[in-house]
PDB file of N, CA, C and O in Angstrom:
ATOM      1  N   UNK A   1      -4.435  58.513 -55.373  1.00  0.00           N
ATOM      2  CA  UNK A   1      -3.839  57.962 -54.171  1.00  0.00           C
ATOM      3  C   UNK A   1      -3.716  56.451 -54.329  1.00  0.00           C
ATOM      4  O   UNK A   1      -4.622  55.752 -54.783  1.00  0.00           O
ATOM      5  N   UNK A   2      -2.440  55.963 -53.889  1.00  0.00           N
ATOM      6  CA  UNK A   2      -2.299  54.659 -53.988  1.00  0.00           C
ATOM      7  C   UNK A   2      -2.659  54.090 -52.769  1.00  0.00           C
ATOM      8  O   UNK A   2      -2.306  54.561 -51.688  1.00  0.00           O
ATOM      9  N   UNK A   3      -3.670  52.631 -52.963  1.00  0.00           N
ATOM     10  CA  UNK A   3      -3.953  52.025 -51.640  1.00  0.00           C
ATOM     11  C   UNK A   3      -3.337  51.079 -51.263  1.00  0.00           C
ATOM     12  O   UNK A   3      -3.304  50.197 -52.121  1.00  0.00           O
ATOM     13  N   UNK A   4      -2.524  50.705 -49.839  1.00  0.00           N
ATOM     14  CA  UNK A   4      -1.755  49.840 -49.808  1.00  0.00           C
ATOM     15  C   UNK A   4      -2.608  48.817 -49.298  1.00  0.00           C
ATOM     16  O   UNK A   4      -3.686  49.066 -48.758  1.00  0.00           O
ATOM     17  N   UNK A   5      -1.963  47.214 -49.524  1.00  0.00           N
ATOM     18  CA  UNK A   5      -2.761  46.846 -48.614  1.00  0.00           C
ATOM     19  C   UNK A   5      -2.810  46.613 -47.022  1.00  0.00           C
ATOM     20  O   UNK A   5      -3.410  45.676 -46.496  1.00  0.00           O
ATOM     21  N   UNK A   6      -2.026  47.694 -46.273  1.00  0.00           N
ATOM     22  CA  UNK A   6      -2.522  47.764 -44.732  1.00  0.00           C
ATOM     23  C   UNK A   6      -3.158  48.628 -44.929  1.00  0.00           C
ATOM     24  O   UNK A   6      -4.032  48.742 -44.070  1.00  0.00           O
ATOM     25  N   UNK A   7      -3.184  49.458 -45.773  1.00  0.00           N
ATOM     26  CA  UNK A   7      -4.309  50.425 -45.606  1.00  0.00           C
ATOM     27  C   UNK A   7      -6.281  50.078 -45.792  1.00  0.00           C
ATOM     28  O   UNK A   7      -7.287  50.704 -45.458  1.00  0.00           O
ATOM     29  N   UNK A   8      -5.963  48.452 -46.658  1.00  0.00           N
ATOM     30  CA  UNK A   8      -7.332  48.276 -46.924  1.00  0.00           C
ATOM     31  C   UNK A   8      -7.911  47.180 -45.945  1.00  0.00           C
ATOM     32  O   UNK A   8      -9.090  46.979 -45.656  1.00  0.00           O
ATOM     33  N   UNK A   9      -6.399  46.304 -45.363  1.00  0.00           N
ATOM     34  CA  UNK A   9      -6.430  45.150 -43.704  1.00  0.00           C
ATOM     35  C   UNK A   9      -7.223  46.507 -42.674  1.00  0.00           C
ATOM     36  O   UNK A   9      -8.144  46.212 -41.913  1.00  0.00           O
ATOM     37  N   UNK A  10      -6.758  47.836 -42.782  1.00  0.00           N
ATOM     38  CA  UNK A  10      -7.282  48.443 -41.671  1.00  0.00           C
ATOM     39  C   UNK A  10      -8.939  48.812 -42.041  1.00  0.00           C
ATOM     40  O   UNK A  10      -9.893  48.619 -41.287  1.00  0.00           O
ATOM     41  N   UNK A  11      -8.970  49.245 -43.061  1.00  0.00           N
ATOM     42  CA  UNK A  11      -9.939  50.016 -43.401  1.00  0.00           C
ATOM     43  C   UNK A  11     -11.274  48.170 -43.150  1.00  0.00           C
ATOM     44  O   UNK A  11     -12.461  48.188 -42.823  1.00  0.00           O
ATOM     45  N   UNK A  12     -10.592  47.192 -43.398  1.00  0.00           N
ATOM     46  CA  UNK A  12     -11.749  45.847 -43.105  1.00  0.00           C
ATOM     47  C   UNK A  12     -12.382  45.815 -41.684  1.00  0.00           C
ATOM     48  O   UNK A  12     -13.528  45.675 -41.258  1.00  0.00           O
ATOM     49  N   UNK A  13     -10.700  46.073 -40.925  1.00  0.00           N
ATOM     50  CA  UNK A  13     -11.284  45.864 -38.795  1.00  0.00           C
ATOM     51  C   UNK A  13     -11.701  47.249 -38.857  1.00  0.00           C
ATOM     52  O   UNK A  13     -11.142  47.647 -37.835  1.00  0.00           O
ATOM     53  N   UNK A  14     -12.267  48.231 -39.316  1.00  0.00           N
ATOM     54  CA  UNK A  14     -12.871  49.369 -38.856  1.00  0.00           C
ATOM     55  C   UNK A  14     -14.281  49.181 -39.639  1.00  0.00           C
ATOM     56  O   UNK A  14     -15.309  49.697 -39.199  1.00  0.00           O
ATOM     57  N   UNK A  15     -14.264  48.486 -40.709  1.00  0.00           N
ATOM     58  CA  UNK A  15     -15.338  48.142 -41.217  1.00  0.00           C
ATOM     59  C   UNK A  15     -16.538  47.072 -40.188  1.00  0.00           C
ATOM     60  O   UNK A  15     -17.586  47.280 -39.575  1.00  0.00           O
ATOM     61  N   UNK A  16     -15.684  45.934 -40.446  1.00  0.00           N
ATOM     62  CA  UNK A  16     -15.807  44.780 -39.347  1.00  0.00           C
ATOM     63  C   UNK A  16     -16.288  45.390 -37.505  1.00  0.00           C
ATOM     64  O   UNK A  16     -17.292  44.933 -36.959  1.00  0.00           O
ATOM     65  N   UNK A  17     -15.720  46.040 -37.069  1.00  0.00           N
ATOM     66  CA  UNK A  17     -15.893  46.817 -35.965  1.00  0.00           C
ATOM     67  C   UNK A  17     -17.196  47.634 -35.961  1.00  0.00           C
ATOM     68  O   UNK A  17     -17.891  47.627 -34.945  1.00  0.00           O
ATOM     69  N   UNK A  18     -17.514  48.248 -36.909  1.00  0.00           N
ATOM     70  CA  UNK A  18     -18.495  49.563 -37.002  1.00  0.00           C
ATOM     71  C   UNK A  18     -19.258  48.912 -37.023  1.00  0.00           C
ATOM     72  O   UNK A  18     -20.009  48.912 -36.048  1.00  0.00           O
ATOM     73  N   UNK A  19     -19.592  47.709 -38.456  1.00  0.00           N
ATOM     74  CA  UNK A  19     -21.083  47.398 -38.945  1.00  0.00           C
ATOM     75  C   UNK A  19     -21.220  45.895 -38.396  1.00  0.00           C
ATOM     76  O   UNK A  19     -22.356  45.573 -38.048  1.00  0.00           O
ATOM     77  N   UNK A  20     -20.208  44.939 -38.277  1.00  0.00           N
ATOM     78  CA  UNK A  20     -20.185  43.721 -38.224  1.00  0.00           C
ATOM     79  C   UNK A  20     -20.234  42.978 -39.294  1.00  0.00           C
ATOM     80  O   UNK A  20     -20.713  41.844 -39.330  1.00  0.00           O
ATOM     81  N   UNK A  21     -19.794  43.513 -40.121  1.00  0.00           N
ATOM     82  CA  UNK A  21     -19.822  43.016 -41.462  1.00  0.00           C
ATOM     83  C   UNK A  21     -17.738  42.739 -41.422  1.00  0.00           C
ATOM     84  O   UNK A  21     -16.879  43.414 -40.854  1.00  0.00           O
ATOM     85  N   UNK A  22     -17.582  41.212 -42.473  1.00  0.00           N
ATOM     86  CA  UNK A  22     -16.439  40.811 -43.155  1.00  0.00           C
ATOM     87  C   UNK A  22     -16.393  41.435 -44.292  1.00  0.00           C
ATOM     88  O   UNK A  22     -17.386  41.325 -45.011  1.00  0.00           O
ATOM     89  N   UNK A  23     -15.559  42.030 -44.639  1.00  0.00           N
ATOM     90  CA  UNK A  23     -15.269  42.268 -45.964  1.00  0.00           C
ATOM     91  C   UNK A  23     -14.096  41.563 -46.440  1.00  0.00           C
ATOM     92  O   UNK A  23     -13.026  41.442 -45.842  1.00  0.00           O
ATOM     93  N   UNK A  24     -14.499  40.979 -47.907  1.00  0.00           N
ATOM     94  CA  UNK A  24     -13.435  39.848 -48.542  1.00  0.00           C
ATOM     95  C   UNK A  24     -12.255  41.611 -49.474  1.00  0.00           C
ATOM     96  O   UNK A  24     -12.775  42.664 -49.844  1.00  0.00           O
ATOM     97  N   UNK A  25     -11.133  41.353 -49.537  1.00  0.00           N
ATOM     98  CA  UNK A  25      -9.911  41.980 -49.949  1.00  0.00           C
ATOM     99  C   UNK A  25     -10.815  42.800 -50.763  1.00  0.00           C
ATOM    100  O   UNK A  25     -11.357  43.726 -50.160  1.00  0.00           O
ATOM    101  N   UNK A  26     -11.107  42.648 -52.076  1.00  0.00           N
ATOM    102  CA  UNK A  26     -11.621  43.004 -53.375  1.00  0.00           C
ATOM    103  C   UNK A  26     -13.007  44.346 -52.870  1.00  0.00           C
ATOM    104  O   UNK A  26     -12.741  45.516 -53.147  1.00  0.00           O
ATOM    105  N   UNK A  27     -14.054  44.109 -52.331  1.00  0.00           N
ATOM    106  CA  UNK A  27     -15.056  44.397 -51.967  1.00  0.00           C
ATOM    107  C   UNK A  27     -14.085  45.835 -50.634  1.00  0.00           C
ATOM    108  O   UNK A  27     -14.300  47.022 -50.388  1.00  0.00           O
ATOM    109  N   UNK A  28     -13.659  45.409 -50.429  1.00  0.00           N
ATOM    110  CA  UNK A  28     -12.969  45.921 -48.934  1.00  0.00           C
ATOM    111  C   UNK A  28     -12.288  47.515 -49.941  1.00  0.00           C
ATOM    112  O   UNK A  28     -12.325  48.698 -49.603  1.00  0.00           O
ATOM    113  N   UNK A  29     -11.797  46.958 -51.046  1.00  0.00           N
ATOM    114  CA  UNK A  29     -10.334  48.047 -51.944  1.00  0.00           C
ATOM    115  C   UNK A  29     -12.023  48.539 -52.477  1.00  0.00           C
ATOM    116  O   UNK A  29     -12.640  49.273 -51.706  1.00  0.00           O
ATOM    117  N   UNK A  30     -12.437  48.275 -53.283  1.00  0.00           N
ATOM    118  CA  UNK A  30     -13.804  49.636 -53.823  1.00  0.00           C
ATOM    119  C   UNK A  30     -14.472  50.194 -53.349  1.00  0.00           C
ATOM    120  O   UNK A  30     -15.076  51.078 -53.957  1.00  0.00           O
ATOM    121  N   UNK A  31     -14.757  49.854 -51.555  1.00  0.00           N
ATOM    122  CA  UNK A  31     -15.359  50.827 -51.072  1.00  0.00           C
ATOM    123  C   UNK A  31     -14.406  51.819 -50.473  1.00  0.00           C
ATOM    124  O   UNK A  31     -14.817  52.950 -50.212  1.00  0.00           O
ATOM    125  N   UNK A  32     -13.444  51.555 -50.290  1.00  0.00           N
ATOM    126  CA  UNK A  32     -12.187  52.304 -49.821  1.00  0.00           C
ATOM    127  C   UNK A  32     -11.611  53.480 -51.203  1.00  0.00           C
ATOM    128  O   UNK A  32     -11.295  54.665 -51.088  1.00  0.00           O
ATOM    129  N   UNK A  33     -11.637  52.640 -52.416  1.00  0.00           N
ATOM    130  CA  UNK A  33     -11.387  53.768 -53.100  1.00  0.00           C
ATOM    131  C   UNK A  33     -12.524  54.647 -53.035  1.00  0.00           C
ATOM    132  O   UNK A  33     -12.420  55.762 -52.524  1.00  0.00           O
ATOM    133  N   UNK A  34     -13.544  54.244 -53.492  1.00  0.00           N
ATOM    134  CA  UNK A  34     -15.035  55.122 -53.599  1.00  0.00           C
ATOM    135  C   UNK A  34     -15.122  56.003 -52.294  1.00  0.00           C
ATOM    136  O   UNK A  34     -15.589  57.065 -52.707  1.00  0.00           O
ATOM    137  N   UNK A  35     -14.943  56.107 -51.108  1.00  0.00           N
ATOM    138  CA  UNK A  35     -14.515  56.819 -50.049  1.00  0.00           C
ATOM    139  C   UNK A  35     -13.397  57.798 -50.253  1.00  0.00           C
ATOM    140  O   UNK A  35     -13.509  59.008 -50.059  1.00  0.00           O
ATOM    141  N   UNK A  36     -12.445  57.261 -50.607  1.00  0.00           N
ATOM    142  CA  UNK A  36     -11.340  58.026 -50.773  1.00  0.00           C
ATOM    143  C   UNK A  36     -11.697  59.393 -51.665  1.00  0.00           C
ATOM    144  O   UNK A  36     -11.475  60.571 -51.382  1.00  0.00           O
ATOM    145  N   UNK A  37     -12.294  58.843 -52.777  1.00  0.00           N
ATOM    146  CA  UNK A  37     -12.851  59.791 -54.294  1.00  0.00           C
ATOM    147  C   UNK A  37     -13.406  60.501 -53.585  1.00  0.00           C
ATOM    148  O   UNK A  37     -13.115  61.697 -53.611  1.00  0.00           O
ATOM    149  N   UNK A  38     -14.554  59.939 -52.565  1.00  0.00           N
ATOM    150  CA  UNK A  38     -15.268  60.982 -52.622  1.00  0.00           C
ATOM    151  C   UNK A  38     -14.869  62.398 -51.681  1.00  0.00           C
ATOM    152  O   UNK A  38     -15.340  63.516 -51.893  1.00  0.00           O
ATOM    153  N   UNK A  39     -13.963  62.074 -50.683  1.00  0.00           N
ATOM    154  CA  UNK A  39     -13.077  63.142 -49.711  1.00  0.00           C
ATOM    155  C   UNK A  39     -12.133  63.854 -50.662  1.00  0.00           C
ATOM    156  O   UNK A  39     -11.504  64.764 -50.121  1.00  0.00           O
ATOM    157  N   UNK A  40     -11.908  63.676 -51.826  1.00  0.00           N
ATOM    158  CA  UNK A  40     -11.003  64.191 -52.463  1.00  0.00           C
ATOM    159  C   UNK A  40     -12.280  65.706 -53.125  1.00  0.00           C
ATOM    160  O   UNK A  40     -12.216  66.927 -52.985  1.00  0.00           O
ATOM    161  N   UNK A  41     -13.073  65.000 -53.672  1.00  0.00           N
ATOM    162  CA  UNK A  41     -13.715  65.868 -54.405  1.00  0.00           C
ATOM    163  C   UNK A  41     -14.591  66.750 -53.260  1.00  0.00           C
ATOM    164  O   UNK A  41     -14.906  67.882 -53.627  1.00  0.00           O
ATOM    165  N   UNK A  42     -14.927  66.420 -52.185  1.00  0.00           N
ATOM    166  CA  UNK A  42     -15.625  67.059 -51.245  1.00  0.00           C
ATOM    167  C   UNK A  42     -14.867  68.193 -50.201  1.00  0.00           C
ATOM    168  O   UNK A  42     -15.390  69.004 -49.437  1.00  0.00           O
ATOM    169  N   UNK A  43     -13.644  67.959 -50.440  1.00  0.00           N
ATOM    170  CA  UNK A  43     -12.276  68.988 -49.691  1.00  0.00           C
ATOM    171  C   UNK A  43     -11.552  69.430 -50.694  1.00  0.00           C
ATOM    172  O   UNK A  43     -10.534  70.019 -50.331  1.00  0.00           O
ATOM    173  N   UNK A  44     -11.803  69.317 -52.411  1.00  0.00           N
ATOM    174  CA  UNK A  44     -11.296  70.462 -52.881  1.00  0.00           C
ATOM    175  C   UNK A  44     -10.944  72.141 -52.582  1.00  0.00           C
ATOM    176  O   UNK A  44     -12.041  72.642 -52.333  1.00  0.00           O
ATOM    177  N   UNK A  45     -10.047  73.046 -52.515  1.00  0.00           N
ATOM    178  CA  UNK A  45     -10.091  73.962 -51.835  1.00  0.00           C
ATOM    179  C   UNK A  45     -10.663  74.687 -53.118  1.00  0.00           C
ATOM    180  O   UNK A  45     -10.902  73.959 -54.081  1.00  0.00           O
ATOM    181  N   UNK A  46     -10.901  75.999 -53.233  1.00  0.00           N
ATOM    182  CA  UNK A  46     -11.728  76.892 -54.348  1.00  0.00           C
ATOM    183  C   UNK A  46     -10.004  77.718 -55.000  1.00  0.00           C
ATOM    184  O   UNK A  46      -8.779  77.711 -54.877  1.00  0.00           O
ATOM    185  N   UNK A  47     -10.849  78.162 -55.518  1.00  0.00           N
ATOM    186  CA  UNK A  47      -9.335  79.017 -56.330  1.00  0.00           C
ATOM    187  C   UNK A  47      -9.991  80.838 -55.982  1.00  0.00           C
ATOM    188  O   UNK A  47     -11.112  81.212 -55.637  1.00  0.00           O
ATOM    189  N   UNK A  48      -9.136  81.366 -56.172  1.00  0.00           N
ATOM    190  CA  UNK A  48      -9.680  82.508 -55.519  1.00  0.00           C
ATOM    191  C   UNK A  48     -10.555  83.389 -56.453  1.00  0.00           C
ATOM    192  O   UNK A  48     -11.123  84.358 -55.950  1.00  0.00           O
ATOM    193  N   UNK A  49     -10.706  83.120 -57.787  1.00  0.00           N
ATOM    194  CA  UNK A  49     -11.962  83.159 -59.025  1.00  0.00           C
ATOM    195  C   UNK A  49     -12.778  82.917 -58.440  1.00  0.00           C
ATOM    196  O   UNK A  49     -13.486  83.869 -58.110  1.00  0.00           O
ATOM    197  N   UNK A  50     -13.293  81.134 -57.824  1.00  0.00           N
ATOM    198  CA  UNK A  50     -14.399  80.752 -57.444  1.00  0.00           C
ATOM    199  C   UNK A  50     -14.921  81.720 -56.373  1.00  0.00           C
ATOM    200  O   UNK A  50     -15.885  82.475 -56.496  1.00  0.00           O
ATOM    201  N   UNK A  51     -14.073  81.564 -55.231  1.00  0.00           N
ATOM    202  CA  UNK A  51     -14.438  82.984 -53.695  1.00  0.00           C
ATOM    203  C   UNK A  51     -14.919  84.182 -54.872  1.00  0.00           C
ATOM    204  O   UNK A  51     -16.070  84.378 -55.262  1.00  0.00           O
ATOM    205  N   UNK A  52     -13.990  84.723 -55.192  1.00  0.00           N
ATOM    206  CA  UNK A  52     -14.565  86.246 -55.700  1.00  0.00           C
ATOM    207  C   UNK A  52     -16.203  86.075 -56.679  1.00  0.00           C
ATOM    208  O   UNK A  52     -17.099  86.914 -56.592  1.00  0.00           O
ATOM    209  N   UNK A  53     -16.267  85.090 -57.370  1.00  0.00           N
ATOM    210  CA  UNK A  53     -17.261  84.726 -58.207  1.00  0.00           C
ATOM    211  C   UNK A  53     -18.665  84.514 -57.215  1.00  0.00           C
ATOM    212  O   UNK A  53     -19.804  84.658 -57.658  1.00  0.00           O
ATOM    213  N   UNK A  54     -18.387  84.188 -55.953  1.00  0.00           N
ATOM    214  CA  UNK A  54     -19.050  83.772 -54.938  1.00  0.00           C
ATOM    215  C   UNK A  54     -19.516  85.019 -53.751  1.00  0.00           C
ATOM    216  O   UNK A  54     -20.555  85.108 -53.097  1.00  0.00           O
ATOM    217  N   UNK A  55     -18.172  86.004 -53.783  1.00  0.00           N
ATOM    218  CA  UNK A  55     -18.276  87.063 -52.939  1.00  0.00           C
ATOM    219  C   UNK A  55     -19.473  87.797 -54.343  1.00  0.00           C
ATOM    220  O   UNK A  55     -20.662  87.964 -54.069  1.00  0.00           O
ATOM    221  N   UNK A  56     -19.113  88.028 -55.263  1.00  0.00           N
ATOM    222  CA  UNK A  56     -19.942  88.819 -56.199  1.00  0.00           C
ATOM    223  C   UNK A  56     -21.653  88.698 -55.726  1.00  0.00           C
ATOM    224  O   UNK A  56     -22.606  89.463 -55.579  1.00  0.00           O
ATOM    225  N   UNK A  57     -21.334  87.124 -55.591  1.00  0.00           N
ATOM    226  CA  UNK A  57     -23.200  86.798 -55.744  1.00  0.00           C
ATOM    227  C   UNK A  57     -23.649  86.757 -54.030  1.00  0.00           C
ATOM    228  O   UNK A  57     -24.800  86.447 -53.723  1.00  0.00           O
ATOM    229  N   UNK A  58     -22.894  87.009 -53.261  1.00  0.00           N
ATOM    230  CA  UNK A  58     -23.370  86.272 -52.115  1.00  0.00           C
ATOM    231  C   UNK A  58     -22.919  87.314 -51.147  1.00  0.00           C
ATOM    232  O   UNK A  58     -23.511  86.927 -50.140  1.00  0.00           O
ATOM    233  N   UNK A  59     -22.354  88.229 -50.838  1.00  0.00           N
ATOM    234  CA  UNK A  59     -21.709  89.126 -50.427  1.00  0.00           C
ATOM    235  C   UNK A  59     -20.187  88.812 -49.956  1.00  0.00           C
ATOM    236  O   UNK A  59     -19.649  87.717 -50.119  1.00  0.00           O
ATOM    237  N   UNK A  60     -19.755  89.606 -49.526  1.00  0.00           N
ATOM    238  CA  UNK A  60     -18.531  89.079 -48.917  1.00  0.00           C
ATOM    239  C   UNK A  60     -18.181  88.608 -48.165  1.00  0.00           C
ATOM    240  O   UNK A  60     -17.889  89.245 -47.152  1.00  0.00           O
ATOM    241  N   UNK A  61     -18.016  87.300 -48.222  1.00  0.00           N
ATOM    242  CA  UNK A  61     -18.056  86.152 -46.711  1.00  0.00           C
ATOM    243  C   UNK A  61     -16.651  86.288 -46.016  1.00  0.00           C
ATOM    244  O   UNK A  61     -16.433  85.895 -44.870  1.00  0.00           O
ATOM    245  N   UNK A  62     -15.635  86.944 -46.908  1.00  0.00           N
ATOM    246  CA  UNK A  62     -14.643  87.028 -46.218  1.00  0.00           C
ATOM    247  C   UNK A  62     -14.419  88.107 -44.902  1.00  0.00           C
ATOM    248  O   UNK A  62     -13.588  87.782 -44.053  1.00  0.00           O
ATOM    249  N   UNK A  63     -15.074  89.226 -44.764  1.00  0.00           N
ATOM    250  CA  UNK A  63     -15.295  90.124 -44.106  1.00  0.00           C
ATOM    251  C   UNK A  63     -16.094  89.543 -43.065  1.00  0.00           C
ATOM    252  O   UNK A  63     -15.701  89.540 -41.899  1.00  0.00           O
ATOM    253  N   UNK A  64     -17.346  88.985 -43.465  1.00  0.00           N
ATOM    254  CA  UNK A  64     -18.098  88.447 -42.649  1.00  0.00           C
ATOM    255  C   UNK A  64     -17.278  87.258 -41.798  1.00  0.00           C
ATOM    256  O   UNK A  64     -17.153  87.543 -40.607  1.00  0.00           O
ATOM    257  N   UNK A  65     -16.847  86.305 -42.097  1.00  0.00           N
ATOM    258  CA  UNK A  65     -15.973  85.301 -41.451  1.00  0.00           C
ATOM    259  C   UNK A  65     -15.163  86.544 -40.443  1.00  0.00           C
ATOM    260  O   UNK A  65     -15.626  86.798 -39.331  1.00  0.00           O
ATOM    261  N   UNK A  66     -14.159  87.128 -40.867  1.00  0.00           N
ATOM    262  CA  UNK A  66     -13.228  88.003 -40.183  1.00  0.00           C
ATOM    263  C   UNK A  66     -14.058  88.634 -38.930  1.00  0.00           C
ATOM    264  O   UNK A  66     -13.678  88.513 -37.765  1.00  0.00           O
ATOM    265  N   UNK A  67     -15.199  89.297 -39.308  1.00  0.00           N
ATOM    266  CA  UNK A  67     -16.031  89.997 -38.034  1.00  0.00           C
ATOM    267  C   UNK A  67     -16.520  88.949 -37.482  1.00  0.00           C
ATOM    268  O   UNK A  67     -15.924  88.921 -36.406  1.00  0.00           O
ATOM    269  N   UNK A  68     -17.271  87.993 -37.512  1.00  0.00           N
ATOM    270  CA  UNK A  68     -17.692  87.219 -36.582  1.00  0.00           C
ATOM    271  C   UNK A  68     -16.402  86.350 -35.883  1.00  0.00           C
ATOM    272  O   UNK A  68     -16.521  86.059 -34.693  1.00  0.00           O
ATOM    273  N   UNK A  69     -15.416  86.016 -36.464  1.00  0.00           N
ATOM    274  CA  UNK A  69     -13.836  85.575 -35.219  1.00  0.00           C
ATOM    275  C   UNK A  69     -13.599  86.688 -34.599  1.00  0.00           C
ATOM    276  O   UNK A  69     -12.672  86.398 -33.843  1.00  0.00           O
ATOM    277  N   UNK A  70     -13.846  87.740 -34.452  1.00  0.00           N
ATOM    278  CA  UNK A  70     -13.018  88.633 -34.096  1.00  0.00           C
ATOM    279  C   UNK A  70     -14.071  89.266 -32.468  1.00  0.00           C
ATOM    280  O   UNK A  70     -13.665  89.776 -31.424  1.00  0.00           O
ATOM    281  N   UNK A  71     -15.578  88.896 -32.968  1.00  0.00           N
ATOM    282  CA  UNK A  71     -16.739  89.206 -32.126  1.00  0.00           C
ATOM    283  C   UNK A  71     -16.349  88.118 -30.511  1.00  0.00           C
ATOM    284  O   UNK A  71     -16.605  88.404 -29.341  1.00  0.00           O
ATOM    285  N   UNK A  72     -15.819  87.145 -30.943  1.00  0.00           N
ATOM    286  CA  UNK A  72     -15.743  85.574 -30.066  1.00  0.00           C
ATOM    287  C   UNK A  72     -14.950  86.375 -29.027  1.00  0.00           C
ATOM    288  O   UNK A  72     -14.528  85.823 -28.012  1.00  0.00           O
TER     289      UNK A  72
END
């Protein structure tokens, strides 16, 4: 993902806002990428190998998900 820089002016006043902390440009873009990385790798979706590899060991969560929406 490319960061623009309004994207890293915003990401400073939400910084600035939250903690009270300035962040200088430079400092402001690496924690923004390092954030970014890490939502990327943390919302990977699975491939349907991984689920089945997962239903194998764990039972079938897909059934289970389905009956418990369906209980609501």
């Amino acid at each position: 993902m490319e960061l623009t820089d309004t994207d890293i002016a915003k990401f400073q006043r939400i910084f600035r806002k939250l903690y009270g902390i300035e962040l200088d440009r430079d400092n402001a873009y690496r924690l923004l990428a390092r954030m970014v990385r890490q939502v990327e790798l943390v919302y990977q979706p699975i491939t349907q190998e991984q689920l089945d590899r997962y239903n194998d060991e764990n039972g079938n969560v897909q059934n289970e998900q389905s009956r418990a929406a369906s209980d609501c």
